[in-house]
C-alpha positions as CSV (number, residue, x, y, z in Angstrom):
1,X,85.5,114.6,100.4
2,X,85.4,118.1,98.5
3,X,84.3,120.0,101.5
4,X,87.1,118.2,103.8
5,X,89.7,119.2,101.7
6,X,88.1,122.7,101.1
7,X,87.9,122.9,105.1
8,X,91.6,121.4,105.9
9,X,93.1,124.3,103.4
10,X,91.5,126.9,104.6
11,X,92.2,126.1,108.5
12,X,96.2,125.3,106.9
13,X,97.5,126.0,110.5
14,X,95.9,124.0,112.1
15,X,96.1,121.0,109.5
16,X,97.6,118.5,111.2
17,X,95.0,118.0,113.8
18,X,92.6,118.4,111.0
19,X,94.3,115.2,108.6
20,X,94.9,113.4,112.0
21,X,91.3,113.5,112.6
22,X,90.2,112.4,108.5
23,X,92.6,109.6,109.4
24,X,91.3,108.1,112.5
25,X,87.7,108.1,111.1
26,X,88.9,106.3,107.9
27,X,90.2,103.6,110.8
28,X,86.2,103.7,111.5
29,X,85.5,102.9,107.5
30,X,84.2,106.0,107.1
31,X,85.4,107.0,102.6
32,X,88.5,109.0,103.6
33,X,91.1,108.5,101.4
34,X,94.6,107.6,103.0
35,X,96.0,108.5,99.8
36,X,94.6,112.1,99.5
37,X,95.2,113.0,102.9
38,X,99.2,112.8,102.6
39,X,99.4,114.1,99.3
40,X,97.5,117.2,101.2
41,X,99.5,117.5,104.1
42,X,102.8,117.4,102.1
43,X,101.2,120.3,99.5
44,X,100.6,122.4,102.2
45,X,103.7,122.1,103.8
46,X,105.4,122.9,100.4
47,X,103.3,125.9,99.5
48,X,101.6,126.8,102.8
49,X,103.3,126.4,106.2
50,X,106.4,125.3,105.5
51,X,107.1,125.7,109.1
52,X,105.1,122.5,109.6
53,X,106.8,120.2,107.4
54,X,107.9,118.0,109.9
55,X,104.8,117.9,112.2
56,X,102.3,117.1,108.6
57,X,104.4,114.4,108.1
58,X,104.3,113.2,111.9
59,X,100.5,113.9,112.4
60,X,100.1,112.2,109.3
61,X,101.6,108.8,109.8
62,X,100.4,108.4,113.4
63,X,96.9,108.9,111.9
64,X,97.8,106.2,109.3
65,X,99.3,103.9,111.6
66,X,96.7,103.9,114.7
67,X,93.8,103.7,112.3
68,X,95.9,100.5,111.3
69,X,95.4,99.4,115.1
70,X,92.1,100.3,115.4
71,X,90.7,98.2,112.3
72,X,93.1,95.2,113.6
73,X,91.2,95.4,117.1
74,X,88.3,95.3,115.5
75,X,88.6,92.2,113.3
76,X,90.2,90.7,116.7
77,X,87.5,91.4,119.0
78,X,84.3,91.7,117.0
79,X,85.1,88.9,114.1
80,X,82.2,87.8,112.3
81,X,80.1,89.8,114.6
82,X,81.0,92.9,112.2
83,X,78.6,91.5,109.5
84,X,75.6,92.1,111.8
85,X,75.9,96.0,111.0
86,X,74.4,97.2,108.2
87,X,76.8,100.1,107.0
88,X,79.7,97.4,107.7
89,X,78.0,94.6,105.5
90,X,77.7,96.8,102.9
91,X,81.7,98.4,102.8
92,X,83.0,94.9,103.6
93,X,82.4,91.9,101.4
94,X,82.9,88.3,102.5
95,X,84.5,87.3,99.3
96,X,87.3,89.9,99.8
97,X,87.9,88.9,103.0
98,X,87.9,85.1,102.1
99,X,90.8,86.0,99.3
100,X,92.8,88.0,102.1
101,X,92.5,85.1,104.5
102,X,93.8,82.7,101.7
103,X,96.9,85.2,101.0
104,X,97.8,85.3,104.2
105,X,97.9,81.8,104.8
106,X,100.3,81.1,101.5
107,X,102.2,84.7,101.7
108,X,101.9,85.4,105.8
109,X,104.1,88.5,106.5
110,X,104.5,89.3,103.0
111,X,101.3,90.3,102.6
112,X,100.7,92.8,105.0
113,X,103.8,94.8,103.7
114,X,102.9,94.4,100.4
115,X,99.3,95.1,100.7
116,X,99.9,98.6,102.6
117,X,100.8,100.1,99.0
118,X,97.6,99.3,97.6
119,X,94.4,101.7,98.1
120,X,90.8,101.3,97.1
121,X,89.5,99.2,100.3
122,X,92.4,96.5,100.7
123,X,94.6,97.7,103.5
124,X,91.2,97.8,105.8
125,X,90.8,94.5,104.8
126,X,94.4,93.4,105.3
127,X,94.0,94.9,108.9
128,X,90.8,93.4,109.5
129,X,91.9,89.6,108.3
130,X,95.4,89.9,110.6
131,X,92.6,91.1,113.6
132,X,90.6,88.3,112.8
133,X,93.2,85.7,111.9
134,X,94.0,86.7,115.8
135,X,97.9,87.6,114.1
136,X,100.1,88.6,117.0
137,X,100.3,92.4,117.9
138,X,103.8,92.5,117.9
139,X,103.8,90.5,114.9
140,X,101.7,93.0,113.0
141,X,103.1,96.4,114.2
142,X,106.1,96.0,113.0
143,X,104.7,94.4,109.6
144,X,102.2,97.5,109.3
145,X,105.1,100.0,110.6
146,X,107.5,99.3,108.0
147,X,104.9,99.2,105.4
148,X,103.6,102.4,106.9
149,X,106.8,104.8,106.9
150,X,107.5,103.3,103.2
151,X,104.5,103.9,101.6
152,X,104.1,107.5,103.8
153,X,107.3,108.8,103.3
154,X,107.4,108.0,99.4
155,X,104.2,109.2,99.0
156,X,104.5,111.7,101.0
157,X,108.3,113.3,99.5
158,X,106.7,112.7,95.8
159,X,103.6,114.9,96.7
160,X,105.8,117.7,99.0
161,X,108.1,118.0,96.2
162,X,105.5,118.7,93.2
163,X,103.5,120.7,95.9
164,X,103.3,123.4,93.8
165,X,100.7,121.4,90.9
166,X,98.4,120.4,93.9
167,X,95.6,121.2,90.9
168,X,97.2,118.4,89.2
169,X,98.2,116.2,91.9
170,X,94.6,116.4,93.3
171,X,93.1,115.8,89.4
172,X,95.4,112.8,88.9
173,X,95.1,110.8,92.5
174,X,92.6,108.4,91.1
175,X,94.8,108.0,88.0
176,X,97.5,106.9,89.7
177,X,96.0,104.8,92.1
178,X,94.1,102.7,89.3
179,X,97.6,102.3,88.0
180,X,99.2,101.0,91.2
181,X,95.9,98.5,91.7
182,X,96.3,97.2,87.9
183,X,100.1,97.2,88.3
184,X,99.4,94.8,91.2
185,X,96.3,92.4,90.0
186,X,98.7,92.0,86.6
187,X,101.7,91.0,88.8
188,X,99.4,89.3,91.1
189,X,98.0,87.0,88.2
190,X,101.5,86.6,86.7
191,X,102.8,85.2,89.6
192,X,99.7,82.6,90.3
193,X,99.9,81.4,86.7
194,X,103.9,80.8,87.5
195,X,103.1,78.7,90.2
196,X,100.8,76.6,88.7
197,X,102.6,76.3,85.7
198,X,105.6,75.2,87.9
199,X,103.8,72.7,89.7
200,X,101.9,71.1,86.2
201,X,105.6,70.5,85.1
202,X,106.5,69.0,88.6
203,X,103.6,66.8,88.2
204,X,105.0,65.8,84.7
């Protein structure tokens, strides 16, 4: 990941092509971070070529958003197929996929816009599940869309604007997203225990 970003800020110009790229192999589960990648494009378009502000940001989300597409297809058409590759068996566990499955069946919509927030493996998953769960296109573009120019453009606006710490912003990425993810399982378990606690008294 080093030498990528090394290699994207040295070839600054020609950036876009260069995060559009990172993106569409992290479609292919290759460990690119979606995360990283904005918060680079939006610190060199703050410090760099601020010419390009506006193509970063473009390049950026249409690599965000077709890797979306491409991981859908792929739970669509392959299925449980996918398990017979070794690199894929080993990125993608069952369990996971199991839980996803179960949220969307209770949550449905809900849970592929709130899911695109969270990093560390689950948006592939989400993507795969709505593939596999054979969730309509149409359905799921404009799910994943919204969810995509949310999460992009507040990620992306936070980073542009504090551009010049990229040191710090680069230092504190994994920070941050450890804080989103527990932010989540804590609200996540909150809300389970509500339910259930809800339903006990029904019972009652």
């Amino acid at each position: 990941m080093d030498t990528i970003i090394q290699f994207i800020t040295d070839h600054a110009t020609h950036a876009h092509w260069l995060i559009f790229g990172a993106l569409i192999l992290a479609g292919l589960n290759i460990p690119v971070s979606e995360d990283l990648m904005i918060i680079i494009s939006a610190v060199l378009a703050a410090t760099v070529v601020p010419e390009n502000v506006y193509i970063l940001f473009i390049f950026v989300f249409m690599g965000c958003y077709l890797s979306d597409w491409m991981v859908y297809w792929m739970g669509r058409l392959l299925g449980r197929r996918l398990w017979e590759f070794r690199w894929f068996a080993r990125t993608f566990k069952k369990k996971r996929l199991y839980q996803t499955q179960r949220y969307f069946a209770k949550y449905g919509f809900l849970t592929l816009l709130v899911g695109r927030f969270i990093p560390f493996g689950v948006r592939n998953c989400l993507f795969l599940t709505a593939g596999m769960g054979k969730m309509r296109f149409g359905k799921f573009l404009i799910a994943d869309g919204i969810a995509c120019v949310c999460s992009n453009t507040l990620l992306f606006t936070l980073a542009y604007t504090l551009g010049k710490n990229y040191h710090s912003l680069v230092r504190y990425i994994k920070t941050f997203n450890i804080f989103i993810f527990s932010a989540f399982v804590v609200t996540l378990i909150a809300f389970i225990w509500y339910k259930r606690k809800k339903k006990v008294r029904t019972v009652k």
